[in-house]
Structure formats: C-alpha cells, structure tokens
N, C-alpha and C positions, 0 to 999 in steps of 0.2 A: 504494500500500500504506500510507504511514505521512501520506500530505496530510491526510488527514482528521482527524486529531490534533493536525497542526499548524497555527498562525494565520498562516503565509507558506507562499506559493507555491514550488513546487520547482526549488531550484536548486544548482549545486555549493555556493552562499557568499552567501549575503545580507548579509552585512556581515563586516568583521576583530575579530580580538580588541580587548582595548581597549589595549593597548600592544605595541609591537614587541620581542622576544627577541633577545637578543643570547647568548655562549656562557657568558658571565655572569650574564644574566639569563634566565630559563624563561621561558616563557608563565604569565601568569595570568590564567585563565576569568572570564572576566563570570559575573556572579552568577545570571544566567539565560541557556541558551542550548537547543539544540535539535540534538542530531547521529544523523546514519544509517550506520550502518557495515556492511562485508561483514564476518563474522566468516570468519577461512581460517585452520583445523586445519593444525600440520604436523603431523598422521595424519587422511589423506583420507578412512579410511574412520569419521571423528568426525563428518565431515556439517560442511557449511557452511551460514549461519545469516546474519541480514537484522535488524540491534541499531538500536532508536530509545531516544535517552536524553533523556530530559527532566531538567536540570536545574537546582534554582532554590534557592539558598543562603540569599535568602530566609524561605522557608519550610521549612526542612531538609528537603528531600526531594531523592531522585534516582531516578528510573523509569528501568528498562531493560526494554522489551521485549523479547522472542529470537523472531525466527520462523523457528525449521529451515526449511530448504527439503527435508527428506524429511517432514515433519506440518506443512506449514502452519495447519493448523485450529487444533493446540494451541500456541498464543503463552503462554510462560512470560513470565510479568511480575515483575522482580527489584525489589521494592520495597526504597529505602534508605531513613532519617529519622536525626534526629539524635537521637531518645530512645534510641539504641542499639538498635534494631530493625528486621530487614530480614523481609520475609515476600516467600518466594517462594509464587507462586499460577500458576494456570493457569485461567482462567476456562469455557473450552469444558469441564472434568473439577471443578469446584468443587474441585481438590485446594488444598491449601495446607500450608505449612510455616514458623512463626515461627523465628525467632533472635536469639539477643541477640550483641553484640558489644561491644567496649571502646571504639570510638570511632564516631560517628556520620558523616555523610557526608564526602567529600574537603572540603576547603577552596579558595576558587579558585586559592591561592598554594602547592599542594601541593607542585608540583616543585621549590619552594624549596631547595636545597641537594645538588639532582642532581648526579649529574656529569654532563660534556658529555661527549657520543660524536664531536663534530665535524659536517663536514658532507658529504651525501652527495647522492645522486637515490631517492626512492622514489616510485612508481605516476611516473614521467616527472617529476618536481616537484624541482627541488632543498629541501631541507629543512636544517633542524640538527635535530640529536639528544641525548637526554640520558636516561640510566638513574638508577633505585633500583635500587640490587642487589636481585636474585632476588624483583623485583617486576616490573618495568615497564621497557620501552624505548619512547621518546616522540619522535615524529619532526613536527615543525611547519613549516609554510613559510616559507622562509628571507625573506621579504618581507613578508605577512601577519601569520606567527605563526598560521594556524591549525590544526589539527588534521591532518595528511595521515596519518599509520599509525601505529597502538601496538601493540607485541605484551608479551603476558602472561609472564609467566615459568612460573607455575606451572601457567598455560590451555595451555601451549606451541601457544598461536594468536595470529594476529596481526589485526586487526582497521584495516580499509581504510576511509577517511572519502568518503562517497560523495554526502554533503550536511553541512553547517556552520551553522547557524543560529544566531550569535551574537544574543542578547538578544532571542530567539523563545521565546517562553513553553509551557507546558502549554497546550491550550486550553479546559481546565477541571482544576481546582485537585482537585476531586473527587477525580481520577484517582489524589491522593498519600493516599489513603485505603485502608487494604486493605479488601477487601468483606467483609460480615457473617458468611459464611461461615469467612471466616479465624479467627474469634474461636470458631465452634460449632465448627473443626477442634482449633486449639489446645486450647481448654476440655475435650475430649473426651480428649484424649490424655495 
C-alpha cells in the first residue's frame, strides 16, 4: 500500500532515532523520517484507518495520508507546511479545504518539556511514555526511542507504529505541494 511512496523497503525499523530517551529526555525526530500507523478509534464504529507520514523539517512540510479501511479509494491527504497552512484534499473527489493556523509544523524536539508517564508494555514492546496535556500520549521504545503508539486526546484514537523509517524521505518532494485544484477550490469559496 504505502512502498510505492517510499524510497526503503518495508520493514518494522530501518534505522533508530538519532538519540536514545531517557524519562528526562523525549525523543527527538530526525528531520526526515517516514512512519505507517494503524489509526484505532476508541468508538469502533469511527472506522479504523492505515496513516503514512512523511516528514521533512527541512522543507517545512508534513504529509499525512489517511486510508479508511471502509473507502479505500478516497485517501485524504492532510497536508502541513510551515507558512501556516494545512490543506486537507482528497485526490480521487478533487475536494479540498485550506486552513491557516498559528504555528507551522511540529519541531523534531516537540516533546521537549513533556511529562513522563513512566514505563510500560504497548503492542508486546516495553516503551516509556510521556504526555502534553489534552494533546498527546507518546509511547517510544524503551531501547531504540522509536515511535511504538501515540494516542490523540482530542482524536480519542490511538495510533499503532506498524513501520518507522527514520531519515527515509518523500520520494518526491512534489508530493508537499497541494495540487492546482486546491487553489480553484479555495479561490472559489
């Protein structure tokens, strides 16, 4: 589903973070990496969903794919950048939806100043853990530091790291473009 996107082969982990976490210190994301997650509702009947994030700090961009697994066809693509601008689109439907925002994408050193939740087991993995209030609970391998489970506060979903592709790129830059259409939707409305 999402190889084709990506310039590495599919695996749990092509590589680790670039530093180890401790309860002190959070993880922070390489400035390019590449992650696939199960998106899992707690309200089942919200539909569970298959998230490819491309994200490259670089070029202020973060791509999130969504592909329900009840509309596979229609892959909402949650475009972020750092002009303060996210357009969500839908390519199969040429819909589209701009927005502006106050701040531009995460930073790699976002979890800076978390609290720690401690340490536990999630998907079989021991992990540590650390919250933003009434944003985020972030759970990383307690060896690696990579990504194993983050759940949303206000998504009340949790989202399951199913591939990790630290400092695996877009495999075209293109993609942090919204398409032409986004601009005739916007301009129209």
């Amino acid at each position: 589903m999402f190889s084709a996107s990506v310039t590495a082969s599919s695996a749990f982990s092509s590589s680790s973070s670039s530093t180890n976490c401790t309860a002190a210190q959070p993880p922070v994301w390489p400035t390019t990496f590449t992650l696939v997650q199960r998106r899992i509702p707690d309200d089942p009947t919200a539909g569970n969903a298959t998230t490819v994030t491309y994200y490259d700090f670089a070029h202020g961009a973060n791509l999130i794919q969504i592909t329900s697994d009840d509309d596979p066809a229609a892959v909402l693509w949650d475009l972020e950048l750092n002009s303060h601008h996210s357009y969500y689109f839908t390519p199969s439907e040429r819909s589209c939806q701009k927005m502006r925002f106050p701040v531009g994408i995460l930073r790699p050193d976002w979890l800076a100043n978390a609290t720690f939740l401690g340490k536990s087991v999630r998907n079989g993995r021991p992990v540590l853990g650390w919250t933003k209030v009434d944003f985020i609970d972030y759970y990383a391998d307690a060896e690696s530091c990579e990504p194993v489970s983050w759940y949303f506060h206000s998504m009340q979903a949790r989202f399951d790291t199913i591939y990790w592709g630290a400092h695996v790129a877009v495999a075209d830059l293109a993609m942090f473009e919204p398409p032409s259409y986004c601009n005739a939707t916007v301009e129209a409305q």
